[in-house]
N, CA, C and O atoms as a GROMACS GRO file, in nm:
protein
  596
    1UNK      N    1   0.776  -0.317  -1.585
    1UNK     CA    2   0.856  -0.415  -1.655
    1UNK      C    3   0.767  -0.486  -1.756
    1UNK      O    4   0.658  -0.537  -1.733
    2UNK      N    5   0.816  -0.482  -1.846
    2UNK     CA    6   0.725  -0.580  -1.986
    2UNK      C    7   0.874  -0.718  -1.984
    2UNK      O    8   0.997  -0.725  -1.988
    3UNK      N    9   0.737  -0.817  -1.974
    3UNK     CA   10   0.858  -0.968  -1.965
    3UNK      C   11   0.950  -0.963  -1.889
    3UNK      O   12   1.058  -1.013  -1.922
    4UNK      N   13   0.934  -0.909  -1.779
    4UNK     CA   14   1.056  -0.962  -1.687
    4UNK      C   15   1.216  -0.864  -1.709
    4UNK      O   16   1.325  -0.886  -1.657
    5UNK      N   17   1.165  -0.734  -1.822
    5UNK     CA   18   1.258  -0.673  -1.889
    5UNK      C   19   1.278  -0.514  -1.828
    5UNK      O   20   1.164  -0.504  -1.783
    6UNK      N   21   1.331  -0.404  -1.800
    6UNK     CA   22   1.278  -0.342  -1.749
    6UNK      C   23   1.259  -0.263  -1.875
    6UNK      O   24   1.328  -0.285  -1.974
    7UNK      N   25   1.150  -0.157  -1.869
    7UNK     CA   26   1.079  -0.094  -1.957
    7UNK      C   27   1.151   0.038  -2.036
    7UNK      O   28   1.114   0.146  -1.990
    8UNK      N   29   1.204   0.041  -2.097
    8UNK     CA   30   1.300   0.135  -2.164
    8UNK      C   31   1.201   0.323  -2.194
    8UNK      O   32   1.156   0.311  -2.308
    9UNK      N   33   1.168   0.442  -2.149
    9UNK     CA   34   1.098   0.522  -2.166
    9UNK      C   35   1.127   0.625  -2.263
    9UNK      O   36   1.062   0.727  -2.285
   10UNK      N   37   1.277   0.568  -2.339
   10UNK     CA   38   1.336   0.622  -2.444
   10UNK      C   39   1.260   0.580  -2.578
   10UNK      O   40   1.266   0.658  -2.674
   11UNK      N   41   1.164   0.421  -2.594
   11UNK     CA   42   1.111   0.405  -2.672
   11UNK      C   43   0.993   0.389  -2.717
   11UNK      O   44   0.959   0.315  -2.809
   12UNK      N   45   0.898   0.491  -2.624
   12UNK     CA   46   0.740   0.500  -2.595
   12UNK      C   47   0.721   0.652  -2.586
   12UNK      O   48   0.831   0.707  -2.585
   13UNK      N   49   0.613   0.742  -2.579
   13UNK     CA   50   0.560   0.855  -2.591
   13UNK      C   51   0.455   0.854  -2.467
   13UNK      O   52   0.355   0.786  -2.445
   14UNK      N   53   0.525   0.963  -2.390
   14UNK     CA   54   0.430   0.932  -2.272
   14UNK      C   55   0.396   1.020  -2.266
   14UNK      O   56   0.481   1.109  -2.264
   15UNK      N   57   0.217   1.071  -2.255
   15UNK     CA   58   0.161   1.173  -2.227
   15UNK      C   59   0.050   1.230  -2.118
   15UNK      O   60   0.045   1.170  -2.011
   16UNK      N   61  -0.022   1.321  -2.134
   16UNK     CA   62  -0.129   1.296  -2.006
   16UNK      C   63  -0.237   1.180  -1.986
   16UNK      O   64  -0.289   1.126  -1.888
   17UNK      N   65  -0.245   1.164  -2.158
   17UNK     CA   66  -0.364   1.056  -2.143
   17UNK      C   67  -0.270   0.862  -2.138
   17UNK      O   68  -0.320   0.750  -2.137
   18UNK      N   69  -0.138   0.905  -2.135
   18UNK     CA   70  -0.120   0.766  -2.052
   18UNK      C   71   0.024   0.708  -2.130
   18UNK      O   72   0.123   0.782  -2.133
   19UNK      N   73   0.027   0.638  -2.162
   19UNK     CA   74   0.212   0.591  -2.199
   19UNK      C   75   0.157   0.535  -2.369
   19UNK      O   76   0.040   0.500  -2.381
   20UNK      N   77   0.235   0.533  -2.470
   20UNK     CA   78   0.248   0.464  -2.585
   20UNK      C   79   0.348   0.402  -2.642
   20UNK      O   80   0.443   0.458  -2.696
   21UNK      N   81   0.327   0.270  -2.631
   21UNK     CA   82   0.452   0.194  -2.635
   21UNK      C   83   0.433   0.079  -2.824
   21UNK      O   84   0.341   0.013  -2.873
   22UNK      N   85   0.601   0.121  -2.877
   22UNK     CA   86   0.514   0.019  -3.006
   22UNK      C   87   0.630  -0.093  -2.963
   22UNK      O   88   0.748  -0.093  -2.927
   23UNK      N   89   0.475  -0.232  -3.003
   23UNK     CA   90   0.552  -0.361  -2.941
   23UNK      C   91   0.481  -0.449  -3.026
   23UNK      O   92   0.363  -0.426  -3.050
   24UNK      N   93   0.547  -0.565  -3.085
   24UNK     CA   94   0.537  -0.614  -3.210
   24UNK      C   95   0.387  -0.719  -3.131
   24UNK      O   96   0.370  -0.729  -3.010
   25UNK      N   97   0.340  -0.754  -3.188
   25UNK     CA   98   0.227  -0.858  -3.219
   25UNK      C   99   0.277  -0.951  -3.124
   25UNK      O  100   0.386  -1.007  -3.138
   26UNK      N  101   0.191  -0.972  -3.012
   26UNK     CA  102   0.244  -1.113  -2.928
   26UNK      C  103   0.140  -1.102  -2.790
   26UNK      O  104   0.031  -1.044  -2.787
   27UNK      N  105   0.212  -1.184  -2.670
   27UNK     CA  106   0.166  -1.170  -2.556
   27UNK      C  107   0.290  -1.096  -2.458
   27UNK      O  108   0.413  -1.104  -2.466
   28UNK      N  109   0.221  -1.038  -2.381
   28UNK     CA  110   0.356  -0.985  -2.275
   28UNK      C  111   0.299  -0.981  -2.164
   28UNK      O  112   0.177  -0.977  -2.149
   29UNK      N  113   0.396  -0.980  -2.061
   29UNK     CA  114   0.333  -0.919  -1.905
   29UNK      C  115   0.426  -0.814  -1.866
   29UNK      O  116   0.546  -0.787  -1.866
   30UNK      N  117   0.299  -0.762  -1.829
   30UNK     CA  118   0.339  -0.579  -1.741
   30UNK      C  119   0.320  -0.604  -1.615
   30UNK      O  120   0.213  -0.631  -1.561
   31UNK      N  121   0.470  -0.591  -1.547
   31UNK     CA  122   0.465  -0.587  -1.362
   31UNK      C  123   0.505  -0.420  -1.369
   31UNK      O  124   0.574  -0.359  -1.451
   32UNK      N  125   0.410  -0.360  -1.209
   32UNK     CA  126   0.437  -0.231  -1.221
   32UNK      C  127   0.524  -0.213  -1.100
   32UNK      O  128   0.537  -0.308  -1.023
   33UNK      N  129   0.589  -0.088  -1.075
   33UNK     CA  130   0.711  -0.098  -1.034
   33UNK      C  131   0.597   0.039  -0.893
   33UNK      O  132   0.533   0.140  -0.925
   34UNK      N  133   0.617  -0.022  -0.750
   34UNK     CA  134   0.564   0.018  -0.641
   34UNK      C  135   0.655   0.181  -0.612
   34UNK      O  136   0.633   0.261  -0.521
   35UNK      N  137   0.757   0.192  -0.724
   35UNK     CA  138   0.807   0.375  -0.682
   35UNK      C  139   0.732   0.416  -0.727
   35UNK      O  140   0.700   0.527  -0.684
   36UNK      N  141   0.662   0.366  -0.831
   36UNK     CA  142   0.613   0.457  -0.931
   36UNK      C  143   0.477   0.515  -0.918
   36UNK      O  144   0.420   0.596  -0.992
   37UNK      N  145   0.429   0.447  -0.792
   37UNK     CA  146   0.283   0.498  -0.730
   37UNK      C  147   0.248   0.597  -0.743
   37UNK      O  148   0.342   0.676  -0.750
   38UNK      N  149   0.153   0.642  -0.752
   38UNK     CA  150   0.135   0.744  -0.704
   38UNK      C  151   0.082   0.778  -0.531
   38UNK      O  152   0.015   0.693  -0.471
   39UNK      N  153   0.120   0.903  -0.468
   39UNK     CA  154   0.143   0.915  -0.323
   39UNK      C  155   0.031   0.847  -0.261
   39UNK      O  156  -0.057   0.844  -0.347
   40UNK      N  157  -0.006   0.796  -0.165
   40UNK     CA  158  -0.096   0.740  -0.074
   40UNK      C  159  -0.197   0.600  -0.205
   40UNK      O  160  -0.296   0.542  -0.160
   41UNK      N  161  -0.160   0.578  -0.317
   41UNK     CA  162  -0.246   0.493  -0.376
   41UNK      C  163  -0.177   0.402  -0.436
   41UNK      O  164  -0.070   0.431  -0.490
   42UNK      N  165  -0.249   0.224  -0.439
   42UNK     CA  166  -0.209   0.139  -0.500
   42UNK      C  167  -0.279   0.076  -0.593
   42UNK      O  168  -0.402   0.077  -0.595
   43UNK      N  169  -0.187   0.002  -0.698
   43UNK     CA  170  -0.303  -0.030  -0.830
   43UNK      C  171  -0.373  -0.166  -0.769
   43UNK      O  172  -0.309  -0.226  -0.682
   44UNK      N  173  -0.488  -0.212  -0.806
   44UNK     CA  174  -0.550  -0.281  -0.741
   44UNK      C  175  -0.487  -0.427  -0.779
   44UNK      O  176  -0.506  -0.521  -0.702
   45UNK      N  177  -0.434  -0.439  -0.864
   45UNK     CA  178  -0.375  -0.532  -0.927
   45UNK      C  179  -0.238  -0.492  -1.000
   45UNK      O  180  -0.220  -0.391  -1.067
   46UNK      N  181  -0.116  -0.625  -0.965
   46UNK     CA  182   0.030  -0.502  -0.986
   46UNK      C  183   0.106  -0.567  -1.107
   46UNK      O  184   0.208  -0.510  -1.144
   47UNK      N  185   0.075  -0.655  -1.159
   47UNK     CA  186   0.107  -0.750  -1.306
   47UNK      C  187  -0.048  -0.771  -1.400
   47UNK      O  188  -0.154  -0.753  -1.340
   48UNK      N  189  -0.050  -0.806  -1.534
   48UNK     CA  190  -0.116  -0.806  -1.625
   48UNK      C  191  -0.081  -0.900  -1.699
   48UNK      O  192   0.031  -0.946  -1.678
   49UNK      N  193  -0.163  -0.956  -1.807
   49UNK     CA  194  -0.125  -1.023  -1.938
   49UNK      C  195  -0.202  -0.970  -2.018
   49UNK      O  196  -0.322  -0.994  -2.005
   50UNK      N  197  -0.145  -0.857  -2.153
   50UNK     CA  198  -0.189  -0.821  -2.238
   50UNK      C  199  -0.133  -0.868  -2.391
   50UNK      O  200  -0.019  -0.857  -2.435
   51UNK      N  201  -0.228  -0.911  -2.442
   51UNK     CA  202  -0.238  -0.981  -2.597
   51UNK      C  203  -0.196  -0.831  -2.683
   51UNK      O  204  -0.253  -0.741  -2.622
   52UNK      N  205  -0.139  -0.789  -2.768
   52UNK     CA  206  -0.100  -0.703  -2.877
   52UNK      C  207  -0.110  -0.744  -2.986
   52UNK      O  208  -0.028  -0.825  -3.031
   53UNK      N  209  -0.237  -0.688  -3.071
   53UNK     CA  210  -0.293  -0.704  -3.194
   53UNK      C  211  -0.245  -0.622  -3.287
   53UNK      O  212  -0.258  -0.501  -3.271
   54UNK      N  213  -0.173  -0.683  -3.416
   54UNK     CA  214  -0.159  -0.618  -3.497
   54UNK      C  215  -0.220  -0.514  -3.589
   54UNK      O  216  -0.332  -0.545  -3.630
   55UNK      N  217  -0.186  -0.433  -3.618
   55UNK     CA  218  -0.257  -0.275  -3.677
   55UNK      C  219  -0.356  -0.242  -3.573
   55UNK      O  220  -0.456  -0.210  -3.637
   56UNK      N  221  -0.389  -0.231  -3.419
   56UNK     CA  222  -0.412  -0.159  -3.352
   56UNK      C  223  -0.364  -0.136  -3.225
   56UNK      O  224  -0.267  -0.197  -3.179
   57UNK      N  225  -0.444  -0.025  -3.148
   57UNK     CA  226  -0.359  -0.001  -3.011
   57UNK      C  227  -0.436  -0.082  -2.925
   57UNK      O  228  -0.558  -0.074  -2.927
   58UNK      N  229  -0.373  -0.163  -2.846
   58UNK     CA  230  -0.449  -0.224  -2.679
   58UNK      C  231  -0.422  -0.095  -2.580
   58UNK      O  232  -0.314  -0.039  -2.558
   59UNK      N  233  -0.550  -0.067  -2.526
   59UNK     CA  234  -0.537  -0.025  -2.476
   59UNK      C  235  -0.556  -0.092  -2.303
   59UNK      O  236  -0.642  -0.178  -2.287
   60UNK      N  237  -0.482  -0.051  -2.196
   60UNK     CA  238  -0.506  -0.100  -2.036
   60UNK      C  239  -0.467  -0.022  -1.981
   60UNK      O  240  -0.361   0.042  -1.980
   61UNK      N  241  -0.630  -0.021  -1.882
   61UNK     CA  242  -0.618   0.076  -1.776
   61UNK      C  243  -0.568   0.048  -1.627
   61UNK      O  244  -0.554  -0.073  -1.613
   62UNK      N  245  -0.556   0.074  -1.585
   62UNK     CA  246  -0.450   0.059  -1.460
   62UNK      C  247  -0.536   0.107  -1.340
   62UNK      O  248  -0.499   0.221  -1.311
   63UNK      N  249  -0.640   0.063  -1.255
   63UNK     CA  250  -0.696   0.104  -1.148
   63UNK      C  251  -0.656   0.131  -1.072
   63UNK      O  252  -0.575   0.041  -1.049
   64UNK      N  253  -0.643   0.239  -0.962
   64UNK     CA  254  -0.539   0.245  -0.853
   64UNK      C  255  -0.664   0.298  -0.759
   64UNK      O  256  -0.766   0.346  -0.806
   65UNK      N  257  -0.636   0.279  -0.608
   65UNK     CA  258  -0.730   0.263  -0.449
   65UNK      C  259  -0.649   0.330  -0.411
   65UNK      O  260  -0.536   0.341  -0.458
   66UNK      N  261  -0.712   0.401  -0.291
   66UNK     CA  262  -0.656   0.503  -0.183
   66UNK      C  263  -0.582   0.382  -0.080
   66UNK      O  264  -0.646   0.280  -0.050
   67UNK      N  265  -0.449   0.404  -0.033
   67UNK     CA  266  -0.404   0.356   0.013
   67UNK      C  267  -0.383   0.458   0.143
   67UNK      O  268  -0.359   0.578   0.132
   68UNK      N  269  -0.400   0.372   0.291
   68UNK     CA  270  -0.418   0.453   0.398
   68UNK      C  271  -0.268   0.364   0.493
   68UNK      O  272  -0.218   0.252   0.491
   69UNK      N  273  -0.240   0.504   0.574
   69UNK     CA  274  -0.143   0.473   0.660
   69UNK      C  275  -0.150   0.554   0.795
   69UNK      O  276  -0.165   0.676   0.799
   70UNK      N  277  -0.137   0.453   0.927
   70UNK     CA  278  -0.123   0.505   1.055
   70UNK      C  279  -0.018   0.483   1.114
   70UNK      O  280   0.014   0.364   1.117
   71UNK      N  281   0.069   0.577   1.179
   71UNK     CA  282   0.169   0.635   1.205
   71UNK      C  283   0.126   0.706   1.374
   71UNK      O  284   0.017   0.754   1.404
   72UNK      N  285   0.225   0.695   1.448
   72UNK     CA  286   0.216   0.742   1.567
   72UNK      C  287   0.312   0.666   1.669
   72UNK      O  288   0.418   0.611   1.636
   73UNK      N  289   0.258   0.671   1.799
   73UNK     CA  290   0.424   0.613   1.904
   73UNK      C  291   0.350   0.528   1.954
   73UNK      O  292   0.229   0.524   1.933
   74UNK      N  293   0.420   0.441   2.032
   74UNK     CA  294   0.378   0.357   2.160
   74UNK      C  295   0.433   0.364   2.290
   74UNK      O  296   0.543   0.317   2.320
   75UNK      N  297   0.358   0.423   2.364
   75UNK     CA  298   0.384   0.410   2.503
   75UNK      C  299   0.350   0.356   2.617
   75UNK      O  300   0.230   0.345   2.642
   76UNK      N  301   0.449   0.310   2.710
   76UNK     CA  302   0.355   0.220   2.834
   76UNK      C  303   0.271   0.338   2.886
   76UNK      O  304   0.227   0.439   2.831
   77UNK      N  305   0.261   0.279   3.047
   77UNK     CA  306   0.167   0.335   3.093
   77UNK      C  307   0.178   0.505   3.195
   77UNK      O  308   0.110   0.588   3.256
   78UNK      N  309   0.336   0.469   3.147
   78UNK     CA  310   0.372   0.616   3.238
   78UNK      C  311   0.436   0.743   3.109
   78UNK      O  312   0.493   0.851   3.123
   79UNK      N  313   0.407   0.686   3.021
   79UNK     CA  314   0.390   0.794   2.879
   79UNK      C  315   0.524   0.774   2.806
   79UNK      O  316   0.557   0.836   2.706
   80UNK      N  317   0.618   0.654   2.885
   80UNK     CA  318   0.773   0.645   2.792
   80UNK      C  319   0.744   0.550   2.663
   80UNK      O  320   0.670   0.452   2.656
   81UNK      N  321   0.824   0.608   2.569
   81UNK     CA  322   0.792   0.511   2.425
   81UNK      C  323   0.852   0.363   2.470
   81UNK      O  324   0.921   0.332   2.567
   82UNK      N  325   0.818   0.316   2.403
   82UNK     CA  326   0.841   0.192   2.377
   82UNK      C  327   0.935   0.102   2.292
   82UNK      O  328   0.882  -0.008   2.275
   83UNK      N  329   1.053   0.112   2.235
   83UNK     CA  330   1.132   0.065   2.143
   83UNK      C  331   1.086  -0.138   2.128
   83UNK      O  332   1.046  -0.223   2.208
   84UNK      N  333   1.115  -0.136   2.005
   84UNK     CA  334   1.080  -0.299   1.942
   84UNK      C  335   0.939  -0.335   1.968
   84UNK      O  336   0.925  -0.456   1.952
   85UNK      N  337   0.822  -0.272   2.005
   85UNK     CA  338   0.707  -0.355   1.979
   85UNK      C  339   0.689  -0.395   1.873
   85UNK      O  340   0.753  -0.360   1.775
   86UNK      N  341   0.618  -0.456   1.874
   86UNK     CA  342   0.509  -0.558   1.740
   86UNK      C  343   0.369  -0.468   1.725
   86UNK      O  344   0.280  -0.509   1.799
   87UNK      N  345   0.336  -0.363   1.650
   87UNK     CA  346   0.242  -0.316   1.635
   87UNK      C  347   0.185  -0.358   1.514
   87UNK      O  348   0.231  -0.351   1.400
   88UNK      N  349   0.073  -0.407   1.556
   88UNK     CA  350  -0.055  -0.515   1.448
   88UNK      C  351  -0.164  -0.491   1.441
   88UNK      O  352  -0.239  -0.523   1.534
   89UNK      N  353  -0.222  -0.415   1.306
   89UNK     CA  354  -0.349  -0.401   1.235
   89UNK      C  355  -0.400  -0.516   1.189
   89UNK      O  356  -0.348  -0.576   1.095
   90UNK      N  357  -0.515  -0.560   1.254
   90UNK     CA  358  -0.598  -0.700   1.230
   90UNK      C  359  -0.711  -0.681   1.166
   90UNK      O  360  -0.784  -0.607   1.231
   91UNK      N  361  -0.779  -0.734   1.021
   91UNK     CA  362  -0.890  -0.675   0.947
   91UNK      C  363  -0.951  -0.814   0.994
   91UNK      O  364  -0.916  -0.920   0.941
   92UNK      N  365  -1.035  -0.806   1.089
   92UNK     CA  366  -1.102  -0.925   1.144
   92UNK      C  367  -1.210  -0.984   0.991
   92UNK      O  368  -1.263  -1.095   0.997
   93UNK      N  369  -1.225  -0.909   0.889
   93UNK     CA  370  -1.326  -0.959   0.823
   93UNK      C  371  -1.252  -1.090   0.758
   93UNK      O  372  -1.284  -1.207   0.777
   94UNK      N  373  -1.093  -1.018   0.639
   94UNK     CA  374  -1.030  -1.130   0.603
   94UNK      C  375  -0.908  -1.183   0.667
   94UNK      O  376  -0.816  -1.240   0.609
   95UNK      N  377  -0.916  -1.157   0.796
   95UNK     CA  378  -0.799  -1.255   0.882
   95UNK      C  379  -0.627  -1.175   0.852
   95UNK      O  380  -0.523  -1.204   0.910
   96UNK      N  381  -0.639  -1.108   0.781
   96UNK     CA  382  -0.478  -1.007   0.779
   96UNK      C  383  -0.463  -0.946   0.844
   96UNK      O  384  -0.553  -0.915   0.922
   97UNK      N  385  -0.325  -0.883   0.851
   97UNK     CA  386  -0.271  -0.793   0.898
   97UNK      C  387  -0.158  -0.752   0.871
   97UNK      O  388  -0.081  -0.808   0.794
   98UNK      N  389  -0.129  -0.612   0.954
   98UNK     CA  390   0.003  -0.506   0.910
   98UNK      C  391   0.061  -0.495   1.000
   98UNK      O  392   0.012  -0.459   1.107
   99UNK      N  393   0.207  -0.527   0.977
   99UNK     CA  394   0.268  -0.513   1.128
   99UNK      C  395   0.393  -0.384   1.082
   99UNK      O  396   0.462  -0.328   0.997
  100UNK      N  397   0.356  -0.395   1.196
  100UNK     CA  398   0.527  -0.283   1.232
  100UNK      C  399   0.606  -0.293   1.353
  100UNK      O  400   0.552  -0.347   1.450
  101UNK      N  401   0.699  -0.260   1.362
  101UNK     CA  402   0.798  -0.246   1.459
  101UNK      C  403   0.850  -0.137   1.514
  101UNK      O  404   0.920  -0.064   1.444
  102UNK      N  405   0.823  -0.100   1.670
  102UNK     CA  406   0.891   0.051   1.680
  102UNK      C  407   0.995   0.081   1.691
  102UNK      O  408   1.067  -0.006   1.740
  103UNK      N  409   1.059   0.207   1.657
  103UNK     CA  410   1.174   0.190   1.651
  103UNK      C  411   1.221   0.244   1.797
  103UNK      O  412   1.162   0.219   1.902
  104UNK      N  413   1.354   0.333   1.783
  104UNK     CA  414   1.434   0.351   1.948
  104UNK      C  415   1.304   0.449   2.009
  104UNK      O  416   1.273   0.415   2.123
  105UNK      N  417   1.227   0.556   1.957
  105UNK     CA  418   1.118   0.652   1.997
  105UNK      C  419   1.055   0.593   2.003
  105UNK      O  420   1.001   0.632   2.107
  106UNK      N  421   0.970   0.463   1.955
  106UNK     CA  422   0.816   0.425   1.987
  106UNK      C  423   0.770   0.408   1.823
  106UNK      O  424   0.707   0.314   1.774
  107UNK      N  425   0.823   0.530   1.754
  107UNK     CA  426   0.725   0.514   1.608
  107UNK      C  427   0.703   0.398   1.552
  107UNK      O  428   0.773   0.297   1.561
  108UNK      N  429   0.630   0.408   1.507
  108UNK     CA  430   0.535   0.298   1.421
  108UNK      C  431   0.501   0.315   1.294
  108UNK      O  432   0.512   0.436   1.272
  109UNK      N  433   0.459   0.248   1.180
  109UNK     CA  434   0.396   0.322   1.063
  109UNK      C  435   0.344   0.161   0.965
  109UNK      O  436   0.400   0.074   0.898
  110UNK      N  437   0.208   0.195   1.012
  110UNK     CA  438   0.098   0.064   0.905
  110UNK      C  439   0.100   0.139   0.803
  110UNK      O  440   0.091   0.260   0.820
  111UNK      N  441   0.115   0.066   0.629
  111UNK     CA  442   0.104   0.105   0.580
  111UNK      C  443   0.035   0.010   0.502
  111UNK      O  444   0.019  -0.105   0.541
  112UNK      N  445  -0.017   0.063   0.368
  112UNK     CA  446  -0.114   0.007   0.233
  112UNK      C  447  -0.262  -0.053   0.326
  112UNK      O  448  -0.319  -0.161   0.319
  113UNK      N  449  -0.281   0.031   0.383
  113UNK     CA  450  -0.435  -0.027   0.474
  113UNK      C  451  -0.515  -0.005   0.365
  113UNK      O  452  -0.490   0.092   0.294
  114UNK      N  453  -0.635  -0.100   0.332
  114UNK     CA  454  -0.744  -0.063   0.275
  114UNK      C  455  -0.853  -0.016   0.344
  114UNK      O  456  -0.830  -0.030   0.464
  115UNK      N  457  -0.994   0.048   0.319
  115UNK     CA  458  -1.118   0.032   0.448
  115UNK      C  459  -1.129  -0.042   0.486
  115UNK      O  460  -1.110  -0.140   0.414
  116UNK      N  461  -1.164  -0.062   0.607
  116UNK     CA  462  -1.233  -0.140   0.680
  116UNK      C  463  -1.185  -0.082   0.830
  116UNK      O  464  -1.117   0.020   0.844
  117UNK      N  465  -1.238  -0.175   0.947
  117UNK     CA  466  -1.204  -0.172   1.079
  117UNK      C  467  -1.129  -0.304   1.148
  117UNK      O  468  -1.153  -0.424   1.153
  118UNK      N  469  -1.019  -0.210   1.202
  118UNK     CA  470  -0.875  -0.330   1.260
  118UNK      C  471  -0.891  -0.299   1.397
  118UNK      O  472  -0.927  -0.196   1.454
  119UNK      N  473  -0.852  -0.426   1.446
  119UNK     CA  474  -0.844  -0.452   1.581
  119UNK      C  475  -0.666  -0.398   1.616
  119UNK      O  476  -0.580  -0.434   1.537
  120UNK      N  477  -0.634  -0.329   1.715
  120UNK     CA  478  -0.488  -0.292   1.721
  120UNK      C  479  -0.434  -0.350   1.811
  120UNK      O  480  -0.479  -0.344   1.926
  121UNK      N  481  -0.352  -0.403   1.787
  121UNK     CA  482  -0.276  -0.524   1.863
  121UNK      C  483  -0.094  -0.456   1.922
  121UNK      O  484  -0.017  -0.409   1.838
  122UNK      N  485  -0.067  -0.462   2.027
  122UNK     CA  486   0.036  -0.440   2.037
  122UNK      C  487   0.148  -0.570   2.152
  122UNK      O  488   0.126  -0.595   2.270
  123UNK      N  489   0.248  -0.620   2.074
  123UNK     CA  490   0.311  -0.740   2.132
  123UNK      C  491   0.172  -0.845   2.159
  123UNK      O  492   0.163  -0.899   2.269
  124UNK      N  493   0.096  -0.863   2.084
  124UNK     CA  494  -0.017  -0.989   2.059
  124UNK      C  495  -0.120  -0.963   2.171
  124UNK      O  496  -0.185  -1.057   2.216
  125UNK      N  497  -0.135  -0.826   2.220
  125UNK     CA  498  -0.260  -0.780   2.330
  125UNK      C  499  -0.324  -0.654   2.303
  125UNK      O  500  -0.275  -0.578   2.219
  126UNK      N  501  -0.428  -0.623   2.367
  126UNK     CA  502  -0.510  -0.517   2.309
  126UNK      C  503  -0.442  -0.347   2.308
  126UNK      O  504  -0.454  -0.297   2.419
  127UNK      N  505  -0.411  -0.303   2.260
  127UNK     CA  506  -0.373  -0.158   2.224
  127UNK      C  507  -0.471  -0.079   2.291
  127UNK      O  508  -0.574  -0.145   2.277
  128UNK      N  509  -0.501   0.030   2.359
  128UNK     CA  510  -0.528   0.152   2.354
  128UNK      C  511  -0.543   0.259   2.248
  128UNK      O  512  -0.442   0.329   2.245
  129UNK      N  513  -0.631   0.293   2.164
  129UNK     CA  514  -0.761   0.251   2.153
  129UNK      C  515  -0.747   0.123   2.055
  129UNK      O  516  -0.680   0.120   1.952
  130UNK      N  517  -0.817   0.032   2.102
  130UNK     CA  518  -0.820  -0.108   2.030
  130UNK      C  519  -0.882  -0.132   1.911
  130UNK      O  520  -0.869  -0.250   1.878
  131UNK      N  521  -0.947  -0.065   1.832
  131UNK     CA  522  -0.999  -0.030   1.690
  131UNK      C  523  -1.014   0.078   1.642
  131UNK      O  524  -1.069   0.178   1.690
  132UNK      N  525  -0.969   0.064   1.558
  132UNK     CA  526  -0.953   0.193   1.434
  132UNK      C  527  -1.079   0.158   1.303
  132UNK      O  528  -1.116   0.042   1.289
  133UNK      N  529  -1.114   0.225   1.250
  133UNK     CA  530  -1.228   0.268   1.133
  133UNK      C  531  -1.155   0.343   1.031
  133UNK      O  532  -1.107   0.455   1.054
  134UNK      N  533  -1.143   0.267   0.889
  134UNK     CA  534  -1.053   0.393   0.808
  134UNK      C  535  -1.172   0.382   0.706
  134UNK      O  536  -1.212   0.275   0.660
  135UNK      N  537  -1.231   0.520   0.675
  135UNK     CA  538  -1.365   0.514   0.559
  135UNK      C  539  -1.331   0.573   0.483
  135UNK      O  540  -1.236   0.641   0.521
  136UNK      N  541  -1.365   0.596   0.352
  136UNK     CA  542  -1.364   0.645   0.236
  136UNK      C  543  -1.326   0.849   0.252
  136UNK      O  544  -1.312   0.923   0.155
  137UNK      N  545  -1.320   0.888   0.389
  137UNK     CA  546  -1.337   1.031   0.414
  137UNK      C  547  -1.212   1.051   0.485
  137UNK      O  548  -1.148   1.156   0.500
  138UNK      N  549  -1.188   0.939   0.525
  138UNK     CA  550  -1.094   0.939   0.666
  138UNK      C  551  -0.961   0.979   0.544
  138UNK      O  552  -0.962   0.940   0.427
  139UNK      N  553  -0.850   1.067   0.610
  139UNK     CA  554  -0.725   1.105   0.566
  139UNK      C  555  -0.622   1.001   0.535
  139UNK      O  556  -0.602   0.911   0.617
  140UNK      N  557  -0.545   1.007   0.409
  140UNK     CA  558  -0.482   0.865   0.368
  140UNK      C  559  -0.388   0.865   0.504
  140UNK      O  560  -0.356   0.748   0.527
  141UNK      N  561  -0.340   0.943   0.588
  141UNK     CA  562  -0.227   0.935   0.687
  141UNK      C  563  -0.318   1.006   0.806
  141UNK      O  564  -0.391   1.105   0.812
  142UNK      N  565  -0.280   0.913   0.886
  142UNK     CA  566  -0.349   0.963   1.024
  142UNK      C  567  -0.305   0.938   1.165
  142UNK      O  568  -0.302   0.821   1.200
  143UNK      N  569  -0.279   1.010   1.232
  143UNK     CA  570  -0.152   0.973   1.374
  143UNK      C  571  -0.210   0.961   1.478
  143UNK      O  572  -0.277   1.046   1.536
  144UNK      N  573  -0.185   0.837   1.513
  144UNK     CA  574  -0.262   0.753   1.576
  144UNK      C  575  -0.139   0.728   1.745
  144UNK      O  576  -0.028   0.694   1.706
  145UNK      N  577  -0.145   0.739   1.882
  145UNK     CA  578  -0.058   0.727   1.922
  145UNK      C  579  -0.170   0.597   2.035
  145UNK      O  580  -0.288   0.582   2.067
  146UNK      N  581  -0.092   0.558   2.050
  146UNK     CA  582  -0.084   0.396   2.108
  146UNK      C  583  -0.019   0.353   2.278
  146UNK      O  584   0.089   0.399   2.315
  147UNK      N  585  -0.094   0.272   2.356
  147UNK     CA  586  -0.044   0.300   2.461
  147UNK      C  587  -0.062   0.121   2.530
  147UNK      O  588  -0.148   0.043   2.488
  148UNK      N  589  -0.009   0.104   2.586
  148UNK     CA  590  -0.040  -0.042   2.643
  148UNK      C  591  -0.057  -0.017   2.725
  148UNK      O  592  -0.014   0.071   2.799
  149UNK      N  593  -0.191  -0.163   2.742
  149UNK     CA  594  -0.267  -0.171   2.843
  149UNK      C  595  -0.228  -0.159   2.993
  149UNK      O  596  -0.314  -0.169   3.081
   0.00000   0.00000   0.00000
């Protein structure tokens, strides 16, 4: 979206090396639209303010991070899923987290994880296995199955 407008692709030239849009001399803001991701990655930043100078092109680049997701069931202790838990990825460094909810099977699914190592929390107590490690190698999707204590 440029200004709050949505972005018309009938009046820009979009190619491999990136979009060309002609837009008169001013300031605008570009919010980017989260379909438009690309699979497993997010831009590191999802709005802009770019100045447009007359007689040339601005150019902006758009950084995008591997975005990681764990997916898998929850089960008590005699291997039946679990429907409605609270399943919670805790990044003990900056105090967040990702929650999910299982559904009628147990599934689960954290998503937009960055690296680091989370404590796994299920209904506000320790999960089976209780930390996860996602590194720069580790697979953007990884199935993780979950069991209470």
């Amino acid at each position: 979206m440029l200004n709050n407008k949505k972005f018309n692709p009938n009046f820009s030239n979009i190619t491999k090396q990136g979009a060309f849009i002609k837009l008169t001399p001013g300031f605008y803001r570009l919010d980017l639209d989260p379909a438009g991701y690309p699979l497993d990655y997010k831009p590191t930043q999802v709005s802009s303010a770019i100045e447009v100078v007359a007689g040339s092109y601005t150019k902006l680049s758009i950084p995008f991070v591997a975005s990681y997701t764990l997916a898998g069931t929850v089960t008590d202790s005699t291997g039946n899923p679990i429907a409605g838990a609270k399943v919670e990825a805790i990044n003990p460094n900056t105090k967040s987290s990702v929650i999910s909810i299982t559904n009628s099977a147990g599934i689960f699914y954290l998503e937009q994880l960055p690296l680091s190592t989370y404590q796994l929390k299920i209904n506000g107590k320790s999960a089976e296995p209780n930390t996860i490690t996602i590194q720069a190698d580790t697979n953007t999707l990884q199935e993780l199955n979950l069991k209470l204590p």
